[in-house]
N, C-alpha and C positions, 0 to 999 in steps of 0.2 A: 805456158810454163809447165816444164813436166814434173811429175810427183815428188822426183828426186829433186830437184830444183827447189820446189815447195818445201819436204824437208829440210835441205840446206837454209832456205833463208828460218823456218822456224827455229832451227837451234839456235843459229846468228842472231836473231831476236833475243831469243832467254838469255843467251849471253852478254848480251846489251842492257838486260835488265827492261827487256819492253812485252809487252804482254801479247805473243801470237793469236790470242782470243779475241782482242781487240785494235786491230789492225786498220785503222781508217773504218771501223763500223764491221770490217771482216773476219769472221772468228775462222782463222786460217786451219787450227786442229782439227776443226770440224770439216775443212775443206779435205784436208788430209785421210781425216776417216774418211770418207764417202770416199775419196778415190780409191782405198785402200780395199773396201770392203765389195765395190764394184769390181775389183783388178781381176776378180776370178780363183784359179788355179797358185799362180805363183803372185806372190809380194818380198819386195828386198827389205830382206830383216832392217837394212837401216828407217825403214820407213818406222818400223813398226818399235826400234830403238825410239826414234824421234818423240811418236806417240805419247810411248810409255815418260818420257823427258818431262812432256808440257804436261802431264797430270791426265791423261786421256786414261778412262778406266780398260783394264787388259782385258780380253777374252780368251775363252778355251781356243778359240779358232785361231786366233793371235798367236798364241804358243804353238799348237801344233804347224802353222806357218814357218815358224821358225825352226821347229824342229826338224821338218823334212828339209828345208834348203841346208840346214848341217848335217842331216843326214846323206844329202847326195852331194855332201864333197867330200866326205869324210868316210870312205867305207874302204875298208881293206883290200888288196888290189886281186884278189884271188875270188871275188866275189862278181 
């Protein structure tokens, strides 16, 4: 299953009202970060939406993540 997948099924969780941390014995959040944190360079801000969702504590690295993928779609086109 890939990361994005993992996210999808974690929100469809919360919103079921079933607890992603506890998942047949598997705290999927936690699966979530470590893929997250392994990814390297880029991660899809929805990941890190998700995250922030289940109660997962944010980091400085977390935001700046984020803010470079809106920064490189978002720049003015003379640049």
């Amino acid at each position: 299953m890939s990361s994005r997948e993992l996210a999808l099924y974690i929100h469809a969780m919360m919103v079921a009202c079933m607890d992603p941390r506890d998942f047949y014995g598997e705290n999927l959040v936690q699966e979530l970060r470590r893929r997250t944190e392994a990814s390297g360079n880029y991660t899809n801000p929805f990941q890190i939406l998700v995250l922030c969702n289940a109660g997962d504590t944010m980091t400085s690295k977390d935001v700046d993540r984020v803010t470079v993928t809106y920064d490189s779609q978002h720049r003015p086109f003379w640049t």
